[in-house]
KOLMI-365631 format. One record per residue (C-alpha): z, y, x; residue number from 1. Coordinates in Angstrom, 2 decimals. Layout:
// residues N
<atom <Z, Y, X>, NUM>
...
This chain:
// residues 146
<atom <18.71, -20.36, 1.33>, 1>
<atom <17.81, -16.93, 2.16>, 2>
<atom <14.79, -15.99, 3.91>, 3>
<atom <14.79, -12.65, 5.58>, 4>
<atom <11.27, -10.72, 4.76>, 5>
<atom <9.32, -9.97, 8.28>, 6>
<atom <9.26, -6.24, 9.27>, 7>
<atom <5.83, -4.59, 8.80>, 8>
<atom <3.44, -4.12, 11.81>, 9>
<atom <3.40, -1.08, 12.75>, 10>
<atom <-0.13, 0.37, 13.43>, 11>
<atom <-1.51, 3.56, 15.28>, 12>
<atom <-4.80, 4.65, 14.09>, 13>
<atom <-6.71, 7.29, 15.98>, 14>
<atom <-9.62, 9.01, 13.48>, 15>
<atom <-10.59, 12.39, 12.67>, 16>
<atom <-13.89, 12.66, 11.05>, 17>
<atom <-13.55, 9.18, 9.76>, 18>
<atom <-10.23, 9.77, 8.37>, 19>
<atom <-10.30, 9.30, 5.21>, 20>
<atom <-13.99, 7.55, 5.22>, 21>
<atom <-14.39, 3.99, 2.64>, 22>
<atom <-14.48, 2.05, 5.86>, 23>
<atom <-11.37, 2.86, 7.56>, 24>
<atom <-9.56, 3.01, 4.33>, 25>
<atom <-10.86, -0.46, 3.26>, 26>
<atom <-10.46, -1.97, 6.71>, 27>
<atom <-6.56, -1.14, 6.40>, 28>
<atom <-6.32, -2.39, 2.79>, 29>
<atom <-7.28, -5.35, 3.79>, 30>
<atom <-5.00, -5.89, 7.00>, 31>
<atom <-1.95, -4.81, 5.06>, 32>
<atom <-2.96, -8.20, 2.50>, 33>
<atom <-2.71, -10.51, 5.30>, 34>
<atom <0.86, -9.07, 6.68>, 35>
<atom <2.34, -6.25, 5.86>, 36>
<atom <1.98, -2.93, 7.70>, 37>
<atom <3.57, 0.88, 8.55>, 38>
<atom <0.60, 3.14, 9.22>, 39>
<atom <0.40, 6.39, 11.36>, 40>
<atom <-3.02, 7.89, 10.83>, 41>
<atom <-3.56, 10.33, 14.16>, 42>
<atom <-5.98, 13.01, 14.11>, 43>
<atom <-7.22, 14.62, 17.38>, 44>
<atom <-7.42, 18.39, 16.04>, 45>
<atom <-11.11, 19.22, 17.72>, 46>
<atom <-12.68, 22.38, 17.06>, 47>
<atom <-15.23, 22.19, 13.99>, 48>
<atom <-17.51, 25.40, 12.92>, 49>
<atom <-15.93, 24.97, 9.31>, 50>
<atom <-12.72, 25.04, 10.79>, 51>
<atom <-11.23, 28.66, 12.08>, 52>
<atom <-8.20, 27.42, 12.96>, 53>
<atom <-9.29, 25.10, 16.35>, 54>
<atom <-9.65, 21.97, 13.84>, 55>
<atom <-6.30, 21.05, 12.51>, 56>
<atom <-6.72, 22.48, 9.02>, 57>
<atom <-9.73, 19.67, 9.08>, 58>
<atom <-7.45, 17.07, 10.13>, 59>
<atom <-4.89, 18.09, 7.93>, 60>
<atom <-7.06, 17.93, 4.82>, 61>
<atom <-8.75, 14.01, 5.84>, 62>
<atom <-5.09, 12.92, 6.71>, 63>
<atom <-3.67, 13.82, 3.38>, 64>
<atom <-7.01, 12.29, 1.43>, 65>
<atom <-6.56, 9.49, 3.49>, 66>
<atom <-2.49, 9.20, 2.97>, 67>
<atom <-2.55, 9.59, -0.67>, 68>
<atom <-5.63, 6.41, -0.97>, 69>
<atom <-3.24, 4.55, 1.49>, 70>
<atom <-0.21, 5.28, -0.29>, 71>
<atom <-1.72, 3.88, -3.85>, 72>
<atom <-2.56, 0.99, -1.76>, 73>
<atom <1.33, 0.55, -1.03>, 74>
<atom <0.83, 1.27, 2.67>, 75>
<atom <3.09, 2.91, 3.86>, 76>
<atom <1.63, 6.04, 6.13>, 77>
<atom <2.44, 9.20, 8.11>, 78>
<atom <0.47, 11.53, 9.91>, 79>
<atom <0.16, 13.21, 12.45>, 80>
<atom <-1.96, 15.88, 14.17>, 81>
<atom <-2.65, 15.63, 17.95>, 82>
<atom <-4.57, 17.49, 21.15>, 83>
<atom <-8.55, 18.11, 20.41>, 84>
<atom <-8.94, 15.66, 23.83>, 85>
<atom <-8.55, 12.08, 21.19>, 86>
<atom <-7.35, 10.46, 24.61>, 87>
<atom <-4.75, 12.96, 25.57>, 88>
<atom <-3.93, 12.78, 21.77>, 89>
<atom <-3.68, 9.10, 21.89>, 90>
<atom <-1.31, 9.33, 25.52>, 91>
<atom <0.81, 11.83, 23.57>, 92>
<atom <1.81, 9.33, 20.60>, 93>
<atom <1.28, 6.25, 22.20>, 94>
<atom <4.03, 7.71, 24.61>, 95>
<atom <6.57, 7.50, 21.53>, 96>
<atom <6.78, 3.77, 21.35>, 97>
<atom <6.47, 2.81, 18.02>, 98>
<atom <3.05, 1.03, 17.51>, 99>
<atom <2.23, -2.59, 17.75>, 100>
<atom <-1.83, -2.43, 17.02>, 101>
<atom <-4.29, 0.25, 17.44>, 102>
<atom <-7.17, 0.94, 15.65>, 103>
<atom <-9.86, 3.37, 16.89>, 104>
<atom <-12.15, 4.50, 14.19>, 105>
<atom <-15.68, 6.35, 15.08>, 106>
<atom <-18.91, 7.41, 13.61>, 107>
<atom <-22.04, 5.36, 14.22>, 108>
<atom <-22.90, 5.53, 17.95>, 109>
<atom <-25.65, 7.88, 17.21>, 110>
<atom <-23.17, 10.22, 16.02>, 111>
<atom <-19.89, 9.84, 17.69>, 112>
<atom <-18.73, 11.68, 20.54>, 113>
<atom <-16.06, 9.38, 21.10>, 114>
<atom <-18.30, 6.29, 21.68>, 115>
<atom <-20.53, 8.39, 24.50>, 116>
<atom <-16.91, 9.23, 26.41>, 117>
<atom <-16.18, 4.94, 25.48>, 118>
<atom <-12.72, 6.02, 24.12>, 119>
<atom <-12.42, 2.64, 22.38>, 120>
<atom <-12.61, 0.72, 25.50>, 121>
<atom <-10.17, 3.29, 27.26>, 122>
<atom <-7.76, 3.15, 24.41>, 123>
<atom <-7.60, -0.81, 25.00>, 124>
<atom <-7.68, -0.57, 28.89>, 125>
<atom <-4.53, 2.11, 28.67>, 126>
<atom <-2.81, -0.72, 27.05>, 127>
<atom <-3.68, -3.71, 27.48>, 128>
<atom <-0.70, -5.07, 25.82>, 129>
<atom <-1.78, -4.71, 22.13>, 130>
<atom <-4.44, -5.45, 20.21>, 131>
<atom <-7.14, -2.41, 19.53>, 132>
<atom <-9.61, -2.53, 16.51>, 133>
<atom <-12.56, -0.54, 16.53>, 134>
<atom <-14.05, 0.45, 13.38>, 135>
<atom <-17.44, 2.26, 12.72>, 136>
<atom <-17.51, 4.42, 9.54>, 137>
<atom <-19.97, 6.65, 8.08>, 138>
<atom <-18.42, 10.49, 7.50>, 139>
<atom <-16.83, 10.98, 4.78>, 140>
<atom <-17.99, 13.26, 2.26>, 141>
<atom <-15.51, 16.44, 2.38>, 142>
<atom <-12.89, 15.84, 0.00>, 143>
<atom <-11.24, 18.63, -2.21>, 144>
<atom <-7.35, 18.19, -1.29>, 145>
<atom <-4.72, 21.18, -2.13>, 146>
């Protein structure tokens, strides 16, 4: 008998900051044990002082720290930069149709802009369909990444 292997879940994740941060990273590690899954890892490119270029050399460097931990994890992960607005971002890829969970990942509510506009709860009220995740992180420490 041959059994045929189940395709992997395909999950959106919506993170900037917390990109690459221990929590996120460990919170997918762990879902991709219980069933397999395809990760896109989408970064709302939002202005940062650092940043000269209106964020998305930021988001570019946590998305490829964050790839490369996922990717020795056996995940398999793409990325993707989106609009500064993380909801208009979110619109723009969710429009694609090719997730099957969400996960929203924020900073502590003291720190997170995204938790005083309640994107979480607007994420899983846009589509009410799926199932949304929301995890809190701490900021990661800024990685070193060519």
């Amino acid at each position: 008998m041959v059994y045929a292997m189940a395709a992997a879940t395909r999950v959106l994740v919506l993170a900037n900051r917390t990109a690459d941060s221990a929590e996120l990273l460990e919170w997918l590690v762990a879902r991709h044990r219980r069933t397999p899954i395809v990760v896109t890892l989408l970064a709302p490119a939002a202005w940062e002082v650092q940043d000269p270029h209106g964020g998305t050399e930021s988001a570019c460097r946590r998305l490829r720290v964050a790839r490369r931990q996922l990717q020795a994890s056996g995940i398999d992960v793409s990325c993707v930069t989106g609009a500064a607005d993380p909801m208009t971002a979110f619109e723009q890829e969710w429009a694609r149709d090719q997730h099957d969970e969400i996960v929203v990942c924020t900073l502590p509510s003291h720190l997170s802009k995204w938790l005083r506009i309640d994107l979480p709860f607007r994420v899983a009220h846009a589509v009410t369909d799926v199932s949304v995740t929301h995890v809190v992180a701490t900021e990661a420490v800024p990685a070193v990444a060519p």
